[in-house]
C-alpha positions as CSV (number, residue, x, y, z in Angstrom):
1,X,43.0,100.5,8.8
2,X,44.6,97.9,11.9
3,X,48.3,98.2,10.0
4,X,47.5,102.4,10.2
5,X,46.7,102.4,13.4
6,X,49.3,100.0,15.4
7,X,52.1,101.6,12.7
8,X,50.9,104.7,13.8
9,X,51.3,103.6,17.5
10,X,54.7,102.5,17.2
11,X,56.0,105.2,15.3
12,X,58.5,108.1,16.5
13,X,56.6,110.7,18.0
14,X,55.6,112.0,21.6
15,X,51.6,111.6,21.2
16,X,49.5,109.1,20.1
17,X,46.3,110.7,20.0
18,X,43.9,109.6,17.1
19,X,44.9,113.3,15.9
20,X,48.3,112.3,15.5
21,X,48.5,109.4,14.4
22,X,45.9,110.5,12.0
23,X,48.2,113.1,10.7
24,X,51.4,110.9,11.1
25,X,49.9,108.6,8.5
26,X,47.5,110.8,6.3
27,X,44.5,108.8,7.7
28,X,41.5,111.2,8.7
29,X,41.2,110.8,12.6
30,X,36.9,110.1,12.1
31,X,38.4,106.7,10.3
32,X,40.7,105.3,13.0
33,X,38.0,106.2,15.6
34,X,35.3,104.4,13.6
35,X,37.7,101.4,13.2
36,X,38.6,101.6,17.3
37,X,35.0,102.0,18.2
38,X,33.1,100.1,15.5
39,X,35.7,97.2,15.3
40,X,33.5,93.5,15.6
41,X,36.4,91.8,17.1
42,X,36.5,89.6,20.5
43,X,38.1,92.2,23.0
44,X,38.1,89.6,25.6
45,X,40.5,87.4,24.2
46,X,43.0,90.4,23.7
């Protein structure tokens, strides 16, 4: 889901909503917000 989401970011394209990037890369939008909001990493050290 990460390589989705940052490929997604750095794609072409004027929005980056979870919507479009959802759509950009055939990735229902309820997954990449699960992965953004549900993610156990250390968000201090980034």
């Amino acid at each position: 889901m990460a390589l989705a989401y940052v490929e997604g970011l750095v794609r072409p394209g004027s929005h980056k909503t979870l919507s479009d990037i959802g759509k950009r890369m055939d990735v229902h939008e309820d997954r990449i917000r699960r992965f953004i909001t549900q993610s156990p990493w250390n968000h201090d050290a980034l």
